[in-house]
SEVEX-857364 format. One record per residue (C-alpha): chain; residue number from 1; x, y, z. Coordinates in steps of 0.2 Angstrom, whole numbers, always signed. Layout:
# residues N
+-------+------+-------+-------+-------+
: kolnu : figu :     X :     Y :     Z :
+-------+------+-------+-------+-------+
:     A :  NUM :     X :     Y :     Z :
...
+-------+------+-------+-------+-------+
***
This chain:
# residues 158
+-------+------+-------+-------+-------+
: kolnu : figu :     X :     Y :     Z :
+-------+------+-------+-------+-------+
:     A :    1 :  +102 :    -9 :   +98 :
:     A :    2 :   +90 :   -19 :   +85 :
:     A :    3 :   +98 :   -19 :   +66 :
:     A :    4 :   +86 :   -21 :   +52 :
:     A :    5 :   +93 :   -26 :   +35 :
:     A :    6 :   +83 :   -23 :   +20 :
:     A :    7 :   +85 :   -30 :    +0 :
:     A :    8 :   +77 :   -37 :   -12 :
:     A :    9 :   +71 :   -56 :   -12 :
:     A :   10 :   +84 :   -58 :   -27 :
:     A :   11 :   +99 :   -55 :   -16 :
:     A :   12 :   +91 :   -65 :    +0 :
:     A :   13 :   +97 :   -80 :    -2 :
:     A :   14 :  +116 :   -74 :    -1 :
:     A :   15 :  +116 :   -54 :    +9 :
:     A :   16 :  +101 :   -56 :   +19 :
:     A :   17 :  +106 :   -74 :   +25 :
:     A :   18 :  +123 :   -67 :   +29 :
:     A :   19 :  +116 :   -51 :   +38 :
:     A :   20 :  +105 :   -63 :   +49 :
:     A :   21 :  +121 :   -75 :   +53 :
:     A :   22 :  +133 :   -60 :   +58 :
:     A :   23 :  +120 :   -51 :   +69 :
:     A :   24 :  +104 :   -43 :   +59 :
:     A :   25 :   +89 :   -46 :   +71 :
:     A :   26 :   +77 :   -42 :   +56 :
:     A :   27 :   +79 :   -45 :   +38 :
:     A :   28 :   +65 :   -40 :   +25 :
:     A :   29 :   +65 :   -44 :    +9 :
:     A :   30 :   +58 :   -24 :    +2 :
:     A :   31 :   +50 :   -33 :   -15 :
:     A :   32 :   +38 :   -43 :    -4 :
:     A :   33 :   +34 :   -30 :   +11 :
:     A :   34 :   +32 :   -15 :   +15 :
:     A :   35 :   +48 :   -10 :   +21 :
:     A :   36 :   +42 :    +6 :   +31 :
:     A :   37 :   +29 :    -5 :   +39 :
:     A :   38 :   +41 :   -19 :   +42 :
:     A :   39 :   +51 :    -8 :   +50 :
:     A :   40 :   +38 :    +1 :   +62 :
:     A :   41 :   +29 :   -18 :   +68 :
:     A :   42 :   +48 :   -24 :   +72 :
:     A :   43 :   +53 :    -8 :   +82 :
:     A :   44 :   +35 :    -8 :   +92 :
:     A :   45 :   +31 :    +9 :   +82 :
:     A :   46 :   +45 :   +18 :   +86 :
:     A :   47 :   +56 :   +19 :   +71 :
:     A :   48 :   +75 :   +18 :   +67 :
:     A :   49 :   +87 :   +31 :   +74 :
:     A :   50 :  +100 :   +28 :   +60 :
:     A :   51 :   +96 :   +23 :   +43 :
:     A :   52 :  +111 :   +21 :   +29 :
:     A :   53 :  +103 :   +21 :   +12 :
:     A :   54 :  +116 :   +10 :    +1 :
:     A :   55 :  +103 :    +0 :   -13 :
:     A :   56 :  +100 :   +20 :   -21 :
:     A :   57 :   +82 :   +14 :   -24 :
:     A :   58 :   +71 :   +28 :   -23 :
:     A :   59 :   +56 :   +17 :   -16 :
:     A :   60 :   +69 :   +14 :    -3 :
:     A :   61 :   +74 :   +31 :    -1 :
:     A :   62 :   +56 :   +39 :    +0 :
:     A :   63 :   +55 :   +29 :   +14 :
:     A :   64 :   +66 :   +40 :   +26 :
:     A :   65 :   +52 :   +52 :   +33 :
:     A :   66 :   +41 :   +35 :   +38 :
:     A :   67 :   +55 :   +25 :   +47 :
:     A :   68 :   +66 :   +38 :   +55 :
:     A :   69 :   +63 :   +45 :   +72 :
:     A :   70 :   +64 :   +63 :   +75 :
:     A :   71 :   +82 :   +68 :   +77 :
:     A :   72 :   +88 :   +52 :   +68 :
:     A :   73 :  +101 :   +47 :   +57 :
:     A :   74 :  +101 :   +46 :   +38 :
:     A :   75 :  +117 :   +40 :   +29 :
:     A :   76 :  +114 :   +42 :   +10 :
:     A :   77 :  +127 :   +31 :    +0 :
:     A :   78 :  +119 :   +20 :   -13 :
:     A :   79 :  +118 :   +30 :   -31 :
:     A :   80 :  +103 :   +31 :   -39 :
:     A :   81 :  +109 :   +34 :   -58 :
:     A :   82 :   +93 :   +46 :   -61 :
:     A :   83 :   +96 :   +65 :   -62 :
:     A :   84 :   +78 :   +66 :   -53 :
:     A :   85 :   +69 :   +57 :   -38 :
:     A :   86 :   +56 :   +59 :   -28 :
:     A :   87 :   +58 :   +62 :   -11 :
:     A :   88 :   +45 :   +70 :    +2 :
:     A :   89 :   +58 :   +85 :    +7 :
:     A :   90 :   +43 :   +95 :   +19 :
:     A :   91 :   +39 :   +79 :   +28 :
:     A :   92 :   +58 :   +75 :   +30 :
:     A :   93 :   +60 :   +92 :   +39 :
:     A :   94 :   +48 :   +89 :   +52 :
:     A :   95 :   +59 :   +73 :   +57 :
:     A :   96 :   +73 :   +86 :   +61 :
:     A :   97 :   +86 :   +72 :   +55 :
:     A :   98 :  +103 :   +74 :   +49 :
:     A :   99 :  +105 :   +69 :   +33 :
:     A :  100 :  +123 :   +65 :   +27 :
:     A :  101 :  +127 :   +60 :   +11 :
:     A :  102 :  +145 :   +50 :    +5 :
:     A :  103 :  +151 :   +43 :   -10 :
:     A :  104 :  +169 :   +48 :    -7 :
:     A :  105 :  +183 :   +48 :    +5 :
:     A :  106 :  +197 :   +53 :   +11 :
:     A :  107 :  +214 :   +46 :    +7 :
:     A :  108 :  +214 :   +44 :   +27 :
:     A :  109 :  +199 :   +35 :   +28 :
:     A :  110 :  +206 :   +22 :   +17 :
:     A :  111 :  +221 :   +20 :   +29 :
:     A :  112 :  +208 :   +19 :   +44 :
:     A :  113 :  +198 :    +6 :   +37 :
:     A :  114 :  +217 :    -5 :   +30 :
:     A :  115 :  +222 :    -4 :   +49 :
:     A :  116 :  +206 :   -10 :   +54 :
:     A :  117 :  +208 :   -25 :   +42 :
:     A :  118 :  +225 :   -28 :   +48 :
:     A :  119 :  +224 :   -25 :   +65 :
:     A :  120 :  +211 :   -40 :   +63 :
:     A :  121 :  +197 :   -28 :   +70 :
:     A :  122 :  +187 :   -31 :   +54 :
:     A :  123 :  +184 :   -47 :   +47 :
:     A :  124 :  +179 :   -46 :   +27 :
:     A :  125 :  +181 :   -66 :   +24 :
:     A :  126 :  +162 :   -69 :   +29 :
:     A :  127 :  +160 :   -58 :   +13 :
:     A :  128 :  +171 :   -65 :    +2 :
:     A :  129 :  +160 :   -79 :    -7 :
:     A :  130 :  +170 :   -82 :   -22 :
:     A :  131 :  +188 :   -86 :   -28 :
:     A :  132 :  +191 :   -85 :   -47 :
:     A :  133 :  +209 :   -87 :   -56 :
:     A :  134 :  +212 :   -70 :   -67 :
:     A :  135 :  +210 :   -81 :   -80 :
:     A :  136 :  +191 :   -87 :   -77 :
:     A :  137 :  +186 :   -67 :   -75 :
:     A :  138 :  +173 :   -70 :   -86 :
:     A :  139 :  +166 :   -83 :   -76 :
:     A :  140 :  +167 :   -69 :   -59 :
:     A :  141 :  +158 :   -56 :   -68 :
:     A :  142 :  +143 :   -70 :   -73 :
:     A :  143 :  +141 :   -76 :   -56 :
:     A :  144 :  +142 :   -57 :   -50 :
:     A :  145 :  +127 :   -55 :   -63 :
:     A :  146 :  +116 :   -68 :   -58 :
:     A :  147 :  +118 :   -62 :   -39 :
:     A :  148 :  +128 :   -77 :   -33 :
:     A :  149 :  +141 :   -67 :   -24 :
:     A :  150 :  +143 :   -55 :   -12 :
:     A :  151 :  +160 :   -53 :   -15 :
:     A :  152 :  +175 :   -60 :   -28 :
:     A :  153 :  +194 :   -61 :   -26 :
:     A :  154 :  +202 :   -63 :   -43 :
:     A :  155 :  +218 :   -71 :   -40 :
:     A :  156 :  +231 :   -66 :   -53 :
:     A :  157 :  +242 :   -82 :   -51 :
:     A :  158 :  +236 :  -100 :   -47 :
+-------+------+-------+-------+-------+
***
């Protein structure tokens, strides 16, 4: 199956390099294109059978009824922080797609994901960009700012 990863051209040079290294076949940066017709020129028209929404951007999530094929998959788990968006509901209904949304789980879902690490069937150290001492924490939180990182370990002893 053909993975697309979207962002924005400020997180590009970190999470869209890394989605390309570890499998993406397409990246787009969704500032300078247009991400639904990205999407439809790199899947020959056809569309995307499973979508997970994580950036909450609503120009990303108006995008759903474009990209989706009928009978798809749409994953909803990036926040917006607004009490209102816009969203084509009519159009999204003709793509007959299930729309799941998650921002939660499940104290078992945690224990799933802890034996995956451990069992060695996930590997989070490609996403692990930074190390800071506890003690330079205002340092992690600057670099987390500026988009420099992916992810940051603070290490509570040297």
């Amino acid at each position: 199956s053909t993975v697309i990863v979207g962002g924005t051209s400020r997180s590009s040079d970190l999470k869209l390099s890394l989605a390309k290294k570890h499998g993406a076949d397409f990246t787009i940066q969704t500032d300078k294109e247009d991400f639904a017709k990205a999407v439809m020129q790199n899947t020959s028209g056809r569309g995307i059978d499973m979508y997970i929404e994580a950036s909450g951007a609503e120009q990303m999530i108006m995008t759903v009824p474009d990209i989706i094929v009928k009978g798809g998959s749409v994953c909803a788990v990036g926040l917006t922080g607004k009490s209102d968006i816009r969203f084509n509901w009519d159009k999204t209904m003709y793509r007959a797609c299930t729309l799941t949304f998650n921002v939660s789980s499940s104290s078992s879902a945690w224990q799933m994901g802890l034996d995956m690490l451990s069992g060695g069937r996930i590997n989070p150290r490609p996403l692990i960009t930074h190390r800071f001492r506890l003690a330079e924490f205002n340092d992690a939180i600057e670099c987390i700012r500026k988009n420099q990182a992916i992810k940051v370990i603070l290490k509570p002893w040297d």
